[in-house]
C-alpha positions as CSV (number, residue, x, y, z in Angstrom):
1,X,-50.1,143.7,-97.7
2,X,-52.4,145.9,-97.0
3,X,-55.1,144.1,-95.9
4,X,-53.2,141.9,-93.4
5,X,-52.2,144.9,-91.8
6,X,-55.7,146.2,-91.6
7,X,-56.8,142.8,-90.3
8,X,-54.5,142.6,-87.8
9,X,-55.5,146.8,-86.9
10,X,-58.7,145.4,-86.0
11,X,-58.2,143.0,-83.8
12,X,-55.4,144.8,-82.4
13,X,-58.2,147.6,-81.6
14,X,-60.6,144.4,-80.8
15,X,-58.0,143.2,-78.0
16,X,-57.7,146.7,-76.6
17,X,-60.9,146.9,-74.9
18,X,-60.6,143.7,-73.1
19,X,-63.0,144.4,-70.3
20,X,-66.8,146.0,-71.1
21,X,-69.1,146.1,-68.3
22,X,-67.3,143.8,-65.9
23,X,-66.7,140.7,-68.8
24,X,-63.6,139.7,-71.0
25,X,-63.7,140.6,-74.1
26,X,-61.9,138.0,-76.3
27,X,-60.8,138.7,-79.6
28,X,-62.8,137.0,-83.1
29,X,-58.7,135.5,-83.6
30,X,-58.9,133.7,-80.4
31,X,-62.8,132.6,-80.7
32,X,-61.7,130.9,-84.1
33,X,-58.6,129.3,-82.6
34,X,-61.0,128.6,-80.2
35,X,-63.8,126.6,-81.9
36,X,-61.4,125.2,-84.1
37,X,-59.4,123.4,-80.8
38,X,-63.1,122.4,-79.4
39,X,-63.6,120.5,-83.1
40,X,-60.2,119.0,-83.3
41,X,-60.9,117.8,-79.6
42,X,-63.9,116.4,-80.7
43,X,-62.3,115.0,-83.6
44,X,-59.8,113.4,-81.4
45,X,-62.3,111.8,-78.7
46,X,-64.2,110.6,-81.5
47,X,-60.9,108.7,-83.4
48,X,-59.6,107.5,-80.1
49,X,-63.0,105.5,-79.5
50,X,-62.9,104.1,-83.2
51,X,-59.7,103.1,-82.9
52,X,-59.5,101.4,-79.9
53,X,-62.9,99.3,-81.3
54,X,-61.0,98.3,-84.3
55,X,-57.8,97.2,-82.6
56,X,-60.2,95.7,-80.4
57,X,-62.1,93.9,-83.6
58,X,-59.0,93.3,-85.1
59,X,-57.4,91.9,-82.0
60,X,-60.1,88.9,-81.5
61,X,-58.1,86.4,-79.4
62,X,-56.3,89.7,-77.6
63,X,-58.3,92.5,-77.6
64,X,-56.2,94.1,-74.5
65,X,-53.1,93.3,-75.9
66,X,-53.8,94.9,-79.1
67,X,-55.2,97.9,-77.4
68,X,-52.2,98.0,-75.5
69,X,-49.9,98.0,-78.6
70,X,-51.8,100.8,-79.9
71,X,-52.1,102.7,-77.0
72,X,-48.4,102.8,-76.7
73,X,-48.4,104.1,-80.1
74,X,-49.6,107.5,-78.7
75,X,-46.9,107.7,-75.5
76,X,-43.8,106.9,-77.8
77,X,-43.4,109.6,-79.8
78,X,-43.5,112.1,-76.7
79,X,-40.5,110.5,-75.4
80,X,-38.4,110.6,-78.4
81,X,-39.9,114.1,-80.3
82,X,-41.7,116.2,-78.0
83,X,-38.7,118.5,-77.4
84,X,-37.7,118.5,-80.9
85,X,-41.5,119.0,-82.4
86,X,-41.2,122.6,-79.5
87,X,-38.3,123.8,-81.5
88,X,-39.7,123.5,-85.0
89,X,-42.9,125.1,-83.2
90,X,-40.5,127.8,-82.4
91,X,-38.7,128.0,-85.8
92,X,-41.3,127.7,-88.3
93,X,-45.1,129.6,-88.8
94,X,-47.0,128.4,-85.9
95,X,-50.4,129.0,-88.3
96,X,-48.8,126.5,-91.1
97,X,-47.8,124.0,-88.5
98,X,-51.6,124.1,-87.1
99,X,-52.8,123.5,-90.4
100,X,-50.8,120.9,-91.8
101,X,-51.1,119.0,-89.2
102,X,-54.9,119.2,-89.2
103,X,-55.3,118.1,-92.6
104,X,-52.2,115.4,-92.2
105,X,-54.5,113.9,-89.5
106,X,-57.3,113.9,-91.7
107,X,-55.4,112.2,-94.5
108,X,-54.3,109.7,-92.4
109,X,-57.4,108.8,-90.6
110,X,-58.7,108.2,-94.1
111,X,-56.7,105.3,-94.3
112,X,-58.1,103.9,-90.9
113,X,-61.2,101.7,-92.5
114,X,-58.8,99.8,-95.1
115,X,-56.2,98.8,-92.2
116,X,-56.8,95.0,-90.9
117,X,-53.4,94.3,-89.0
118,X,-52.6,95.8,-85.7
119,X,-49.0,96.7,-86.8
120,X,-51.3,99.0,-89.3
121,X,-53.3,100.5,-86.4
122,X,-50.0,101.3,-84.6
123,X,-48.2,103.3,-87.3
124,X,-51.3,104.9,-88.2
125,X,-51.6,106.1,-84.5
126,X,-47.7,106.7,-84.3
127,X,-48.5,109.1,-87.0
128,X,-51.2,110.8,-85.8
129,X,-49.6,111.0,-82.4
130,X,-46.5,112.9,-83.9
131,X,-48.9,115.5,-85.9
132,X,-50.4,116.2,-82.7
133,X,-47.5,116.6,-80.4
134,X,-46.6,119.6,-83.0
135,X,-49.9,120.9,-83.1
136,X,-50.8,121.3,-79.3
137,X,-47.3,122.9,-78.6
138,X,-48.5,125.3,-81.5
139,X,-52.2,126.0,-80.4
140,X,-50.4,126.5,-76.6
141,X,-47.7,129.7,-77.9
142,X,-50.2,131.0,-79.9
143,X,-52.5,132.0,-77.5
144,X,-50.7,135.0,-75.4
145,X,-50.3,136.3,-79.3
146,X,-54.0,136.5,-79.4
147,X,-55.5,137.4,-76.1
148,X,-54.1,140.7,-73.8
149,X,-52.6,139.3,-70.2
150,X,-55.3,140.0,-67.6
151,X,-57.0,137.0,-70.7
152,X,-54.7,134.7,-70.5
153,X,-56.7,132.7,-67.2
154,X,-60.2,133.0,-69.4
155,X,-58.4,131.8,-72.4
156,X,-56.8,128.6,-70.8
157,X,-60.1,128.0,-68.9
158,X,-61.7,127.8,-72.3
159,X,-58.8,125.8,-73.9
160,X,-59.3,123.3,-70.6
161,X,-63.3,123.1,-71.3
162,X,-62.3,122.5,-75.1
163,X,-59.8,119.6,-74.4
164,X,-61.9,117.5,-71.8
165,X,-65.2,119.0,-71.9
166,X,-65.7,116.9,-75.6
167,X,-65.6,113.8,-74.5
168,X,-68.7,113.0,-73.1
169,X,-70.3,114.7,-76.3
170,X,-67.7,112.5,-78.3
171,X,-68.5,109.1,-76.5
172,X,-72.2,109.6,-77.0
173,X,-71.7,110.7,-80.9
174,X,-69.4,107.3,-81.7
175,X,-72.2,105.3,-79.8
176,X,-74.7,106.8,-82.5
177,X,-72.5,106.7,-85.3
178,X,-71.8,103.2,-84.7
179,X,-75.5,102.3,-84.9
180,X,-75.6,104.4,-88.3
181,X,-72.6,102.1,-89.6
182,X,-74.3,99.1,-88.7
183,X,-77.9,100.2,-90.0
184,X,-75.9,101.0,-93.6
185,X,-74.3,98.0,-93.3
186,X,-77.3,95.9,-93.1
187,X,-79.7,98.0,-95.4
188,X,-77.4,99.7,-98.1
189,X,-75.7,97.2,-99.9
190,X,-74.5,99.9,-102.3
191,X,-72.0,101.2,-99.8
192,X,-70.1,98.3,-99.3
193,X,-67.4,100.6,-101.3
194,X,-67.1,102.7,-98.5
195,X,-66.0,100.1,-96.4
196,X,-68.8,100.7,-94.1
197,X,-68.1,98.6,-90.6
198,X,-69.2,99.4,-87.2
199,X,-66.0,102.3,-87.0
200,X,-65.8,103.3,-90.5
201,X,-68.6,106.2,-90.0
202,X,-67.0,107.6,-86.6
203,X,-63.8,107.7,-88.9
204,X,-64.7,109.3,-91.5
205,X,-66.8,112.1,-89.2
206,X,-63.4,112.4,-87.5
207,X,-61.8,113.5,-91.1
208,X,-64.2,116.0,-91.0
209,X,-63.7,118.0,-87.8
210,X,-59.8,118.1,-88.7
211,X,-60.4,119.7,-92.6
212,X,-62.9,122.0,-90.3
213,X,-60.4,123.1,-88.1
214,X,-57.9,123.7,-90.2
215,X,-60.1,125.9,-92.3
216,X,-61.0,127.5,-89.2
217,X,-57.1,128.2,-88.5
218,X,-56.2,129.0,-91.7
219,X,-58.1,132.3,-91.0
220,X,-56.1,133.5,-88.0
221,X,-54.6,136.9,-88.3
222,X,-51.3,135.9,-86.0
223,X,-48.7,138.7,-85.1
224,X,-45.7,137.9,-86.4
225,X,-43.6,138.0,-83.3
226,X,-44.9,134.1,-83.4
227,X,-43.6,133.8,-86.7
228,X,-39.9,135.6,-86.1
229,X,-38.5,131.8,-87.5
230,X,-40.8,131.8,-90.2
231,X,-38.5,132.2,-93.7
232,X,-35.3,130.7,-91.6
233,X,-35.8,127.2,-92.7
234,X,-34.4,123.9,-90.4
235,X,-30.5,124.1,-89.5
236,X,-30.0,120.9,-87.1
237,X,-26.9,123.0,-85.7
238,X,-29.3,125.8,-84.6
239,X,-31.9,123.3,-83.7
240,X,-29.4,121.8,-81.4
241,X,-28.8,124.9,-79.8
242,X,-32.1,126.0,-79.5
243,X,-33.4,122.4,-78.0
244,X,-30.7,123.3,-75.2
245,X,-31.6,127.1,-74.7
246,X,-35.3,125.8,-73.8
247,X,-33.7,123.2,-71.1
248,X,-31.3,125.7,-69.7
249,X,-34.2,128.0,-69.3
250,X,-36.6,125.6,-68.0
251,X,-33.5,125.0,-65.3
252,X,-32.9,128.2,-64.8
253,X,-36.1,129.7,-64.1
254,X,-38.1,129.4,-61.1
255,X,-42.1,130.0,-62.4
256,X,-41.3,127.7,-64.8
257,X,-39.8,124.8,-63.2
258,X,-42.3,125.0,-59.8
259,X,-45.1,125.0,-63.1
260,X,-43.6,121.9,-64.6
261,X,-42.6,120.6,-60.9
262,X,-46.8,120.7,-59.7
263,X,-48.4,119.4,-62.4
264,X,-45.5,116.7,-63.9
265,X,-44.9,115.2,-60.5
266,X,-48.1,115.9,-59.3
267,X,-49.8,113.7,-61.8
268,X,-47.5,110.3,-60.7
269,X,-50.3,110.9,-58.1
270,X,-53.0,111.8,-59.5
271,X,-52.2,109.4,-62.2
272,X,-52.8,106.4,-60.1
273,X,-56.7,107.3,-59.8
274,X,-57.3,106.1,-63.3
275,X,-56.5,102.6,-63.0
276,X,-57.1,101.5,-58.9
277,X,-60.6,104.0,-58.8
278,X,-62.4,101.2,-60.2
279,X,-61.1,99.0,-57.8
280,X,-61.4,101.6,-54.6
281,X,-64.9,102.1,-55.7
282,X,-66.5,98.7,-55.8
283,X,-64.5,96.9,-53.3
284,X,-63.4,99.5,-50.8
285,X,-66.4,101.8,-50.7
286,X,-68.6,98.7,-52.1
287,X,-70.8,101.3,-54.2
288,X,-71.7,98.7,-57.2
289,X,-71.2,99.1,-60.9
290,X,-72.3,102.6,-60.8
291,X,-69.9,104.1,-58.3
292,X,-66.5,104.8,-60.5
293,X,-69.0,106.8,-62.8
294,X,-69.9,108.7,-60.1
295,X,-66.7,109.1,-58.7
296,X,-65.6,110.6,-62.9
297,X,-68.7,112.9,-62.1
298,X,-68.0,114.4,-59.2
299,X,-64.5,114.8,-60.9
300,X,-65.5,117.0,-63.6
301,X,-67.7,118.8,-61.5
302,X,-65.2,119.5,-59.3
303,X,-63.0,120.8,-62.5
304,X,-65.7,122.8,-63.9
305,X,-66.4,124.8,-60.8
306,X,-62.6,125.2,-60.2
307,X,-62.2,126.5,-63.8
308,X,-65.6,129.1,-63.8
309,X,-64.1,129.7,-60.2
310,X,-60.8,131.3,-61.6
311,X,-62.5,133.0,-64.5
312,X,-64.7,134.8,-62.6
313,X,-61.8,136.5,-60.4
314,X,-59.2,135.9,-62.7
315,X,-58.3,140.0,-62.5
316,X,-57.5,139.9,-59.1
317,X,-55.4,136.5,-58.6
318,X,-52.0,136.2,-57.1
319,X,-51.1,133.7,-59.2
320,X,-48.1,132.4,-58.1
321,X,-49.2,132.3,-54.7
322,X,-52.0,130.4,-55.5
323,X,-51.0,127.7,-58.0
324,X,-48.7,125.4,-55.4
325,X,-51.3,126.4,-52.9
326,X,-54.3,124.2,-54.8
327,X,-51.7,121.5,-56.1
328,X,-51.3,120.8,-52.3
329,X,-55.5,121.3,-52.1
330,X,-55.2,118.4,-54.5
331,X,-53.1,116.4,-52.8
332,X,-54.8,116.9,-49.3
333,X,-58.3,116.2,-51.0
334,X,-57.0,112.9,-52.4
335,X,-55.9,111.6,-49.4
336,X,-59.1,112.7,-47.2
337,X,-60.9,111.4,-50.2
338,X,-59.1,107.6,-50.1
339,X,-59.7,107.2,-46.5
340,X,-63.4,107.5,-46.4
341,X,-65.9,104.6,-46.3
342,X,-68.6,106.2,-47.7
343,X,-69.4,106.5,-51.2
344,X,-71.2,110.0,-50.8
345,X,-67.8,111.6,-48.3
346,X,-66.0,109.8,-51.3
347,X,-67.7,112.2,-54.0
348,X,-67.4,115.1,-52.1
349,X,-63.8,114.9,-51.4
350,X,-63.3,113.7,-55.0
351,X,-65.5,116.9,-56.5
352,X,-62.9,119.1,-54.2
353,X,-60.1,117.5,-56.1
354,X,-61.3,118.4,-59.0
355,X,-62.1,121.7,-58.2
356,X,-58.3,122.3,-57.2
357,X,-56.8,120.4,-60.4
358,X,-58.4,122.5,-63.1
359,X,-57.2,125.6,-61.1
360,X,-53.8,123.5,-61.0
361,X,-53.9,123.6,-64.9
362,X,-55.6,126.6,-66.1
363,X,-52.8,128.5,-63.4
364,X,-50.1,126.4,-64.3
365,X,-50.9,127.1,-68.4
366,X,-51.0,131.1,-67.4
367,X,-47.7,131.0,-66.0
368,X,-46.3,129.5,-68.8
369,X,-47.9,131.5,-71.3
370,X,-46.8,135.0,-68.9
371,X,-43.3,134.2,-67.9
372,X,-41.8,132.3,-71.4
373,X,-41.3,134.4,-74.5
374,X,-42.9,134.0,-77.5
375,X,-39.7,133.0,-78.7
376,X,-39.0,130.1,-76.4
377,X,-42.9,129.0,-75.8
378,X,-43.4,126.5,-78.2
379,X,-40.2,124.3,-76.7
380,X,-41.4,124.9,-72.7
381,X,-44.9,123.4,-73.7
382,X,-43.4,120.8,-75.7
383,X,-41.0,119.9,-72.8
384,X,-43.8,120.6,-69.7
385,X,-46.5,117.7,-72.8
386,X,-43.4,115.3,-73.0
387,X,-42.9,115.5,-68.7
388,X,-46.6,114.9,-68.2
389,X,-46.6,111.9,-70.3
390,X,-43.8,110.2,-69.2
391,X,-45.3,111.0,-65.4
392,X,-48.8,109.9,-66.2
393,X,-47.3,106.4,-67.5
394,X,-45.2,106.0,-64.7
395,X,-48.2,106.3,-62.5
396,X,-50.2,103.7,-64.9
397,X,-47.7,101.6,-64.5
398,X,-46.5,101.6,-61.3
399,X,-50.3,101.8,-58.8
400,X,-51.5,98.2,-59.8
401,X,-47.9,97.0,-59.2
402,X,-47.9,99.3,-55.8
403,X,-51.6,98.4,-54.3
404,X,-50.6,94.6,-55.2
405,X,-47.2,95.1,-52.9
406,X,-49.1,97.3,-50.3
407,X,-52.2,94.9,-50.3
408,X,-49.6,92.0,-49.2
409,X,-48.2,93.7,-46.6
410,X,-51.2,95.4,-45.1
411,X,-52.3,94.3,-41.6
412,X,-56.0,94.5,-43.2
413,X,-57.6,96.3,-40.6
414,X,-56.3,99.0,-38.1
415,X,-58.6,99.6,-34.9
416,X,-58.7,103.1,-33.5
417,X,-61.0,102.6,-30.6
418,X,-64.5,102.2,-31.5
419,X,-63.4,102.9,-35.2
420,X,-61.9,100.4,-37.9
421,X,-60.3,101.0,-40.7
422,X,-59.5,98.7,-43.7
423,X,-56.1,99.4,-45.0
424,X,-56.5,97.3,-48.9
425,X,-53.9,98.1,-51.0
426,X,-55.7,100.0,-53.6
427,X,-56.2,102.9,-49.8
428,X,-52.5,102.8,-49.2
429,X,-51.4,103.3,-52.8
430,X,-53.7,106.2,-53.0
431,X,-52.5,108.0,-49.5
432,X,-49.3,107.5,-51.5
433,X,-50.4,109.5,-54.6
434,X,-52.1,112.3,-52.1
435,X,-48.7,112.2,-50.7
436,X,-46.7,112.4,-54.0
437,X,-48.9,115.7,-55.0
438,X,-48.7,117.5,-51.5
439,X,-44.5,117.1,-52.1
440,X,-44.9,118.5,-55.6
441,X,-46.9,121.1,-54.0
442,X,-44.2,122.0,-51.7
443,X,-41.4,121.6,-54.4
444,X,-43.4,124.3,-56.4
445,X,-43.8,126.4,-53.3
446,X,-40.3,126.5,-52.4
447,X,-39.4,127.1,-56.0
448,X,-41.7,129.7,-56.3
449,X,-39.9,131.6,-53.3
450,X,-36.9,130.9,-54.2
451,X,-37.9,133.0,-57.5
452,X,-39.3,136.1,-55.2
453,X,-35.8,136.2,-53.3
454,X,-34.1,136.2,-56.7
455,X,-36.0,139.2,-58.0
456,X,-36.0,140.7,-54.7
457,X,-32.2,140.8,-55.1
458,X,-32.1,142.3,-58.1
């Protein structure tokens, strides 16, 4: 086809010139895949919301329990089909996969408003869960096909702003879409049809952003080393032996391992902010209602700058030297952060955490994307998605359990001279997550080495 190959000429020639008076150029393939990932993302914020406010309706009596039930709904599947969903990533056309899966998620979410059982909202969100853990393994290889190397740091910075930088847009849009759902409600009779409750409108403008990105994706000129699987069809045999060639490669080689090593094990550390910050916030630092929100804030402040950071040097970064480097940052921040007693040192040490875990992941995703071939990427992000789950529920799981332990067996208050400090457990259990992400730091650092020495030998 003629004008595929012309298509794919220009942006061949449009990825050539990647720098112009000191900026990246990105190519018009990536900037589509691009917007279409920041719409899907807001899609996805935007769904989340509505759906835990209907399990929560639904729930009555339980609303926790139900939003448990459906919350486990989206860590399943990864256990079970994360590795499988990289290989059929890997065997069939990444551009297809990204698109059915768009408008699969769209279908389904249609069927959100006339669900009234939480065993509905489950497999609904079982579904949805699956489509995604195909699509974000897809998005992941696709990239290096679209951007030139010395991109690859912009391009995951973007992809980082994309994922998480939505959802403060997407919690203020479901609060005003709500209100419109109720205002119909009351004042439109005639609507009734459209099953028009407090979540029905966020729903339905979650349908939306899916069809729009996958007509946004279905425009992508991809080259078709992505697509080397693309007319083979499913054999479970080859599957088999292809699920096995990603494992033996993720064992076998050290970037990606020390990768998969920081930021896996690093977040059963990082994890355990989520659910004791509240908790470290009002009673340890006693800063009020207000203080966990600040504490978010000087998060994602701290991200942001971390990721603009690496953009803005990205040509010149050693990154291997510097990815275990700020998982240890991370690690050392947390700790310094847990300890203080004021809510302003608090902020600080927490913004400086952040700055050194989006460097953590936009580093750790370059890696990836530089060291796997295109052949084998969509089953090393599928395995590094399906690690950081079952890592971030072990850490949801285990701090409340941990800083109810640690807050037994505390002495309560330590005296260092004129200085005291209050040991609760929701301190100690922290110092242990700092702890747990300065190890993973030095796991990825010894890897790393170990992978010098290796090429150094050969």
């Amino acid at each position: 086809m003629p004008e595929e190959r012309s298509a794919q000429s220009a942006d061949a020639s449009e990825a050539v010139e990647v720098l112009k008076a000191g900026r990246v150029r990105l190519t018009p393939s990536f900037v589509r895949l691009w917007l279409a990932q920041v719409v899907s993302s807001l899609g996805d914020w935007i769904g989340l919301v509505a759906i835990l406010a209907l399990a929560a309706r639904i729930g009555r009596s339980s609303p926790e329990a139900s939003i448990g039930v459906v919350m486990s709904a989206r860590m399943i599947p990864g256990f079970f089909l994360g590795s499988v969903g990289g290989v059929l990533v890997d065997r069939l056309d990444r551009k297809r996969v990204m698109v059915t899966c768009d408008i699969g998620r769209g279908v389904v979410l249609c069927t959100l408003p006339l669900i009234n059982s939480v065993l509905g909202l489950f497999v609904v969100s079982l579904i949805l869960e699956i489509l995604s853990l195909l699509w974000t393994p897809a998005k992941e290889a696709t990239v290096p096909n679209l951007v030139q190397p010395e991109q690859l740091t912009t391009a995951n910075s973007l992809g980082l702003a994309a994922a998480y930088g939505t959802f403060p847009l997407a919690s203020g849009i479901s609060a005003f879409l709500f209100g419109v759902a109720e205002w119909l409600s009351r004042g439109h009779s005639g609507l009734h049809w459209l099953k028009v409750d407090r979540e029905a409108i966020a729903i339905y403008a979650d349908v939306v952003t899916f069809f729009v990105s996958a007509s946004l994706i279905s425009t992508l000129v991809i080259p078709k080393a992505s697509e080397r699987h693309a007319d083979e069809g499913i054999d479970l045999g080859k599957a088999f032996h292809e699920l096995k060639e990603g494992w033996r490669f993720i064992g076998t080689t050290p970037v990606v391992h020390a990768v998969l090593i920081g930021l896996g094990t690093g977040l059963i550390g990082g994890g355990m902010v989520v659910p004791l910050g509240p908790t470290f916030a009002s009673k340890v630092l006693h800063g009020g209602p207000a203080a966990f929100s600040l504490l978010l804030t000087g998060l994602g402040t701290g991200v942001a700058i971390g990721v603009i950071a690496l953009s803005a040097v990205q040509k010149r970064l050693p990154r291997e030297r510097i990815f275990p480097w700020a998982v240890l940052g991370a690690g050392v921040s947390l700790i310094a952060g847990a300890s203080m007693t004021s809510l302003t040192l608090a902020i600080v040490f927490v913004l400086v955490m952040g700055v050194f875990s989006g460097s953590v992941y936009v580093v750790g995703f370059t890696l990836l994307q530089e060291n796997v071939d295109d052949q084998l990427r969509g089953r090393i992000f599928a395995a590094m998605y399906t690690l950081v789950r079952l890592c971030l529920i072990i850490a949801l799981a285990m701090a409340p359990l941990l800083a109810s332990l640690l807050d037994g067996l505390s002495p309560g208050v330590v005296h260092f001279g004129g200085f005291s400090l209050h040991l609760q457990g929701s301190r100690l259990t922290l110092w242990l997550g700092g702890t747990i992400i300065v190890v993973a730091g030095l796991l990825a650092r010894r890897a790393l080495r170990n992978g010098e020495r290796i090429r150094a030998a050969t």
